[in-house]
PAMARKOL-152149 format. One line per 10 residues: their letters; for each residue x negated, y negated, z negated of C-alpha. Coordinates in steps of 0.5 Angstrom, whole numbers, plus 500, padded with zeros to 3 digits. Each point is the difference from the previous one (the first is absolute). Example, Ala and Ser with C-alpha at 12.3 -4.5 7.8 and 13.67 -1.06 7.14 Angstrom:
% PAMARKOL-152149
AS	475/509/484; 498/493/502
//
This chain:
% PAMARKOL-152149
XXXXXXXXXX	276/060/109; 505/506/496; 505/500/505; 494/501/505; 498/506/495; 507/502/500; 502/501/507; 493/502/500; 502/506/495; 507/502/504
XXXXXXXXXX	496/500/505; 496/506/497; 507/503/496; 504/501/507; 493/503/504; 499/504/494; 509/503/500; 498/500/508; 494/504/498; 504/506/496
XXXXXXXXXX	506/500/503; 495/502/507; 498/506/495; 507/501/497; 502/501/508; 494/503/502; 499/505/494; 501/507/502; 506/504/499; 500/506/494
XXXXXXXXXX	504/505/499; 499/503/492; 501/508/500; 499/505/496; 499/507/499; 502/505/494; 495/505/502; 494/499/503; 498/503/508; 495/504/503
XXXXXXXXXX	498/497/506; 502/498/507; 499/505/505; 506/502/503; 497/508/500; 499/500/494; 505/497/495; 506/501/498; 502/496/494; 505/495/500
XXXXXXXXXX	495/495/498; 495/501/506; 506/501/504; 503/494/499; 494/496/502; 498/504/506; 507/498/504; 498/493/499; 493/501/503; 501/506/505
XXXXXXXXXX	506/500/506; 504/506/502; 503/500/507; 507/499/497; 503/496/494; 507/500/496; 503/493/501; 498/496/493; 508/498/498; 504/506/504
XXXXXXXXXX	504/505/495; 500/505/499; 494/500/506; 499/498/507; 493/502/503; 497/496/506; 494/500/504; 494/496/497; 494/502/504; 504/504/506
XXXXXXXXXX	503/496/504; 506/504/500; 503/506/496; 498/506/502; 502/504/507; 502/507/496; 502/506/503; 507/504/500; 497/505/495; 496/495/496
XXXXXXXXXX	493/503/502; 497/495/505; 499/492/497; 497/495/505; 498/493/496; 497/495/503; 495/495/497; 501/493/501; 493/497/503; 498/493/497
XXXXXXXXXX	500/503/492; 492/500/497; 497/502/493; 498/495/495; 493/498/501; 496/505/497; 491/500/500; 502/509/502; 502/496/507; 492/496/501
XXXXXXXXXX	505/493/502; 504/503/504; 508/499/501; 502/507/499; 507/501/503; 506/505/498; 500/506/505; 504/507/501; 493/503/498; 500/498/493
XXXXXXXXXX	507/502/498; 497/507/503; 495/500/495; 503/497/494; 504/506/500; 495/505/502; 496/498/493; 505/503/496; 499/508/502; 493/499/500
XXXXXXXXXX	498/503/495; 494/496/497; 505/494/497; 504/505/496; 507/496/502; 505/501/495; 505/499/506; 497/505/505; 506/504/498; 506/495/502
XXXXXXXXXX	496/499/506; 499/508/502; 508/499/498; 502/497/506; 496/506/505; 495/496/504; 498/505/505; 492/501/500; 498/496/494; 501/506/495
XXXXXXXXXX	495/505/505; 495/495/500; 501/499/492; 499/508/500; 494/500/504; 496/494/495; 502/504/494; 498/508/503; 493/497/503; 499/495/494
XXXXXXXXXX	498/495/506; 502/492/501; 508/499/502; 499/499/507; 504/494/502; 498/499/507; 503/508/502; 507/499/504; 506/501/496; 506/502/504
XXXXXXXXXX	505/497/495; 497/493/499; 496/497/506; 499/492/502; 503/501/507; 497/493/502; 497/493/495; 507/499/498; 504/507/501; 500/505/494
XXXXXXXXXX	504/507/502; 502/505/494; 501/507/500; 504/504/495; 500/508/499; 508/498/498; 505/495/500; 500/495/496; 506/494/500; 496/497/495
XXXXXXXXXX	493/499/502; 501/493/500; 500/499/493; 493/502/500; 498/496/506; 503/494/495; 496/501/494; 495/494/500; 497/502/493; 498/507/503
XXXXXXXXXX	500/500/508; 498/493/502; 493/499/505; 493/502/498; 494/498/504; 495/506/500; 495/495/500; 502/497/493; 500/507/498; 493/502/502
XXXXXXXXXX	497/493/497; 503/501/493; 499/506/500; 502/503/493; 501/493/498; 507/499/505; 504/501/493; 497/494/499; 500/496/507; 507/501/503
XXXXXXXXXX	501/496/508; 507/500/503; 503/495/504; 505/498/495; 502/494/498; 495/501/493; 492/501/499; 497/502/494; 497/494/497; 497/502/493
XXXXXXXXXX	501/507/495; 499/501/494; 501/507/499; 506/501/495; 500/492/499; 501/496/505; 502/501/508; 500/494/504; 503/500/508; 499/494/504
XXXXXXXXXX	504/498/506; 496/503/506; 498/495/505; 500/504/506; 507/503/499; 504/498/505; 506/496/502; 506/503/496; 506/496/498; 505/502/495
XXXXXXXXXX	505/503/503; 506/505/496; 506/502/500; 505/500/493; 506/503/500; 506/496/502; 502/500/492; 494/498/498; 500/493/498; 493/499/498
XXXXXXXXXX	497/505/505; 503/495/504; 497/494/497; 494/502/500; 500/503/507; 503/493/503; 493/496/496; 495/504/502; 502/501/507; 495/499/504
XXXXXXXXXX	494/498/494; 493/503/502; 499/506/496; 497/501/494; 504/495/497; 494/499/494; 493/501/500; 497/504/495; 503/506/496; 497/501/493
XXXXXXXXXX	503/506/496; 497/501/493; 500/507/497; 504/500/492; 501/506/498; 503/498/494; 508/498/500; 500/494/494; 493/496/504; 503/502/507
XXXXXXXXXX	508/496/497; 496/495/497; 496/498/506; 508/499/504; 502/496/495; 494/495/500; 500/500/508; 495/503/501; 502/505/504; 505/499/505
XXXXXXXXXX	505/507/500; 501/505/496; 503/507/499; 503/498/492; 497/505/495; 505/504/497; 498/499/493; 502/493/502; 506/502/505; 506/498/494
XXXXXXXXXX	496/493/500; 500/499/507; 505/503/503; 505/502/493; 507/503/504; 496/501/506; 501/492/501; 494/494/500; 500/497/493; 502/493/499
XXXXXXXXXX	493/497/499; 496/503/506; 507/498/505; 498/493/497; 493/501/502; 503/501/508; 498/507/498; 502/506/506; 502/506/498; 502/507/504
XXXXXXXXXX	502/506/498; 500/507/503; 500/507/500; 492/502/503; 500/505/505; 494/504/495; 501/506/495; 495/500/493; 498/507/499; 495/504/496
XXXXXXXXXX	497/506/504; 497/506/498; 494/503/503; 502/507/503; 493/503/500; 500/498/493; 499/506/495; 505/498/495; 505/496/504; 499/502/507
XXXXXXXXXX	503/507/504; 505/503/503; 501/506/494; 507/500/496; 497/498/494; 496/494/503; 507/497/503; 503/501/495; 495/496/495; 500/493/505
XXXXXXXXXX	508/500/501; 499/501/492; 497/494/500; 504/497/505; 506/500/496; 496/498/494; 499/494/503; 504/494/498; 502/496/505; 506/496/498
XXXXXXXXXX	496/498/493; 493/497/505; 506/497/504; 503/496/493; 494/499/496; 494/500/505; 503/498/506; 505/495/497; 506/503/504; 496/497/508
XXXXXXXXXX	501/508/503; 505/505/501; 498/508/500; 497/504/505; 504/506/502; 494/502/506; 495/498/504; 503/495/505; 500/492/499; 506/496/500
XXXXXXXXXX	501/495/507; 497/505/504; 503/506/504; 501/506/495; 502/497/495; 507/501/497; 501/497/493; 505/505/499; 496/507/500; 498/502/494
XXXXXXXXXX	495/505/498; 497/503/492; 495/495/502; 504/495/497; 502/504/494; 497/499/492; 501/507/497; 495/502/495; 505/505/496; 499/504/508
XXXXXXXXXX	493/497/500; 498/504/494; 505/506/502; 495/501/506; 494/500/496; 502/505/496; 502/504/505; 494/500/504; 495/502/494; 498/492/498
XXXXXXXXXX	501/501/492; 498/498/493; 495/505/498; 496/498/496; 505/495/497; 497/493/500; 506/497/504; 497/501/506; 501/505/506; 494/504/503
XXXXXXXXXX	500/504/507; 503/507/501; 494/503/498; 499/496/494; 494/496/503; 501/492/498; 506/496/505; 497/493/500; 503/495/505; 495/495/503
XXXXXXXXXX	504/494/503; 495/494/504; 501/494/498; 498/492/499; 498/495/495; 506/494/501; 505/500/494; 506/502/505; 495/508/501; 500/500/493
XXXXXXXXXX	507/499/499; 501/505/505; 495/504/497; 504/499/493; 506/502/504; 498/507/503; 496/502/493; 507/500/496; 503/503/507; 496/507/500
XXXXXXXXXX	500/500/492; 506/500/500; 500/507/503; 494/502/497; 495/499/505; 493/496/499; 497/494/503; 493/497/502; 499/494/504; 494/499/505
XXXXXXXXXX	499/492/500; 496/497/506; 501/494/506; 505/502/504; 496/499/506; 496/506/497; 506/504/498; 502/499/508; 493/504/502; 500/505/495
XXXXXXXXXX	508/502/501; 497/501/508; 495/504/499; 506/504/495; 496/499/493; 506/498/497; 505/504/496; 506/494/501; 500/493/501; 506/496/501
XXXXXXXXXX	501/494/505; 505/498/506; 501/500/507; 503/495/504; 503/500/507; 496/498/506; 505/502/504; 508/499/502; 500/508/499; 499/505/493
XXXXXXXXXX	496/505/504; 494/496/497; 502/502/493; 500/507/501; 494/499/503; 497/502/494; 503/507/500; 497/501/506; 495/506/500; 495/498/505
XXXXXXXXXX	500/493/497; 497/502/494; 494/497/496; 503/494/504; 507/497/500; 502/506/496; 496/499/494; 503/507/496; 498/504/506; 506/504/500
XXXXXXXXXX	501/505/505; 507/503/502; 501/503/507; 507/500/499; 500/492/499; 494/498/505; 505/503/505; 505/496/498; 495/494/500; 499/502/507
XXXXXXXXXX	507/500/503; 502/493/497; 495/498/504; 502/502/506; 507/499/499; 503/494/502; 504/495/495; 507/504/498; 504/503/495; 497/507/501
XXXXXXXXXX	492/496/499; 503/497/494; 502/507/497; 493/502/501; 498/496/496; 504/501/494; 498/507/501; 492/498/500; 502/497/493; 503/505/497
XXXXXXXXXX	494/505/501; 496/494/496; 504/500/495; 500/507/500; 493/501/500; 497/495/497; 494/497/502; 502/493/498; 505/496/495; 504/495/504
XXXXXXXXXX	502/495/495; 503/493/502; 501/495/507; 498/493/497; 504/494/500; 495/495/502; 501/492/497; 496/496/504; 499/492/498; 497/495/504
XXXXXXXXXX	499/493/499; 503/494/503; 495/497/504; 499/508/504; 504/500/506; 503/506/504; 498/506/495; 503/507/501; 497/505/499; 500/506/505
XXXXXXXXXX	504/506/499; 495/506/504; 494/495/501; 495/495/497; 499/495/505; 503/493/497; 495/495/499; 500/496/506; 507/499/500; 500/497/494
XXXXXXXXXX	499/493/498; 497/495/495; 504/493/498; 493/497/497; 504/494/497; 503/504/496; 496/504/497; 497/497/493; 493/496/500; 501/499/507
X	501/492/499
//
């Protein structure tokens, strides 16, 4: 009888590890993300965040993409079926759409399969000149020169009625369901960047947009590997695998030289992409929880926090104990630029006078960015000398400017010259006609903008000058700094393009309010802003360039600080984790190894 009742209870063990191991089999595959700043929403047209941008790739599709593992970069069709047809003078660009591509299943389609058309891409443009969405990258895309689209922006604007979408436009057209032809005014070699941008530039169906209405921020629908599963605003973003994505395989090209490009490239051929089902990105502001939780597995890869960088990564080297752990580290110089920026409509620090120069290149020079890089940053940055990102062409680590130079005996020198003295001895300098001089710098609550803050105070009163701080969500200083409410702001600025053209984008005249957030305006500048873009790749666009930068330095609308030197770690069980240079779409390419991820047994 015992040994019937335990056969009988092996029995029930083995069907019970059957039973967990199915779910162990089946349970879906979760990659753990995280953000350090919170995002605004989804809609292509109307964000221009990092954090958003980096969802929305992973959501939309753009017609072209960069291979995930070629460096520096390789852009290859994603939804064309082919590279485009250009004409000789880079005006004319035929692409063709790849027929059999569908969007997610949304209630917007009323049960319908809604497939991937030329119009769509037609559209999703066209939303960035109307002018009800107030799109912070209408600029980028007026930029290239569309031909038409600026005229039927005008034509809204003048008579304050809707943005015709329906009107034909000469230089943006679905020839057939799957043809799209662009015109631009002028040349432009590097228009297929912009074509590239899965964050700004993938398909929208219109009726998406009718449906939601001004909740699209909250209802993105691409063709992408992802959809939007769950939000919790500033909290929780979770994206799941799209059931209606295509059949897409991996398929990369590393580098000849790199081994682990290689490796990955050879495992993964072949593999149905996403490689994992569910995407979740928390929101830690906070350095200390956001390290904690990697050390505790709780997130998959992070960016190391500086103030942990020596723990992490001391010597610029993996420490023993995470390499024990299998831990990966990769380390490099991002193609980004930190920067302050100063609202040149602004009454204090804002205008083109002598006086006014004078003051913002008096706190230029005050500003120490040797002592951030040491005590803030832990030495995980070098000096920027102008507004132009590292691996992207424009970029010269030898050009050096006064941007780069801490002088508060000149800084001082300056001031005094231009009449911002001491008068009534309290030890802090007033305007040239006596009326108080209070400097007012936006910021946020996490300890590293208190350092920050800690840091700029002690800077300007160094050279005599006050300091107030206006503290609210970043999200909130975003809105406010478009709408040109604040005085300064200090955040950074990361390439989305193999190209510095981008950078100086935030001293373009016609992109104020949007990119250029200190809305200044030079016409000596936007010309030269206008023949970079025109002007194809060579050692005469790259002396423009640095012509562009000098006039910055020389002006002052923004301190350039540092280009960040970024250590990524992921844990053991990710597999096939780089990060882009100039783009944000990875997550399915990357992989999980349940077993080895602790608790999984």
């Amino acid at each position: 009888m015992r040994f019937w009742l335990v056969k009988r209870w092996l029995a029930a063990v083995a069907i019970l590890v059957f039973a967990l191991g199915q779910a162990w089999a089946d349970a879906p595959k979760v990659l753990h993300a995280v953000f350090v700043q919170a995002e605004t929403g989804f809609d292509p047209a109307q964000i221009s965040d990092l954090y958003s941008r980096t969802i929305t790739p992973h959501i939309f599709e753009s017609l072209y993409t960069y291979d995930h593992l070629a460096r520096p970069f390789k852009i290859k069709p994603l939804t064309a079926q082919a590279m485009p047809e250009v004409s000789a003078d880079f005006k004319a660009w035929t692409i063709k759409v790849k027929p059999g591509i569908y969007f997610a299943d949304d209630p917007a389609f009323k049960g319908q399969r809604r497939e991937l058309v030329a119009a769509d891409y037609v559209y999703a443009i066209k939303r960035f000149y109307d002018p009800a969405n107030k799109s912070p990258n209408y600029s980028s895309l007026e930029d290239e020169g569309i031909m038409g689209l600026e005229e039927q922006r005008q034509e809204a604007l003048k008579h304050k009625k809707p943005f015709n979408y329906d009107a034909p436009v000469e230089g943006l057209r679905a020839l057939d369901r799957y043809t799209i032809h662009v015109k631009l005014r002028e040349g432009r070699p590097r228009f297929l960047y912009s074509l590239a941008e899965c964050d700004l530039h993938g398909a929208v169906a219109r009726e998406v947009v009718q449906a939601y209405g001004d909740k699209i921020m909250e209802h993105p629908v691409g063709t992408g590997p992802f959809r939007l599963k769950q939000w919790r605003r500033s909290s929780l973003i979770v994206l799941e695998r799209n059931p209606s994505f295509r059949e897409m395989l991996y398929d990369a090209e590393p580098n000849a030289d790199d081994a682990q490009g290689q490796a990955w490239a050879a495992r993964f051929k072949g593999r149905r992409l996403p490689l994992v089902d569910e995407v979740h990105v928390s929101i830690i502001e906070e350095s200390q929880p956001r390290w904690l939780s990697f050390l505790n597995g709780q997130l998959d890869y992070v960016t190391v926090p500086t103030e942990f960088s020596g723990v992490a990564a001391p010597g610029g080297k993996l420490a023993p104990n995470l390499a024990r752990q299998g831990i990966e580290l990769r380390r490099f110089v991002n193609a980004d630029y930190t920067l302050t920026y100063f609202n040149m409509e602004d009454p204090v620090v804002g205008g083109y006078a002598p006086e006014r120069v004078a003051l913002r290149r008096a706190i230029s020079l005050g500003i120490d960015v040797g002592r951030e890089i040491s005590l803030i940053r832990k030495g995980q940055a070098i000096p920027a000398q102008a507004p132009l990102p590292p691996n992207t062409f424009g970029y010269d680590p030898a050009f050096k400017t006064e941007n780069g130079d801490f002088d508060p005996v000149r800084a001082k020198a300056l001031l005094d010259m231009f009449g911002f003295a001491d008068r009534n001895a309290d030890g802090w300098r007033e305007q040239p006609d006596g009326s108080p001089l209070v400097l007012e710098m936006a910021t946020q609550s996490g300890q590293l903008d208190r350092q920050f803050n800690e840091l700029f105070r002690k800077d300007m009163q160094r050279i005599g000058l006050a300091v107030k701080f206006l503290t609210n969500q970043w999200p909130e200083q975003l809105k406010a700094s478009r709408a040109g409410k604040l005085q300064m702001w200090m955040l950074s600025s990361s390439a989305s393009q193999p190209d510095s053209q981008q950078g100086l984008e935030r001293m373009y005249g016609p992109s104020a309010g949007k990119a250029n957030l200190a809305r200044f305006k030079l016409d000596a500048f936007d010309d030269l802003y206008r023949r970079i873009l025109a002007m194809p790749d060579g050692p005469e666009r790259l002396a423009l360039f640095q012509q562009a930068g000098k006039l910055v330095v020389a002006y002052a609308p923004y301190k350039i600080h540092v280009h960040r030197i970024l250590n990524d770690l992921n844990q053991p069980w990710i597999i096939g984790l780089r990060r882009p240079i100039f783009w944000q779409q990875m997550w399915q390419y990357i992989d999980v190894d349940a077993s080895k991820r602790p608790g999984s047994r």
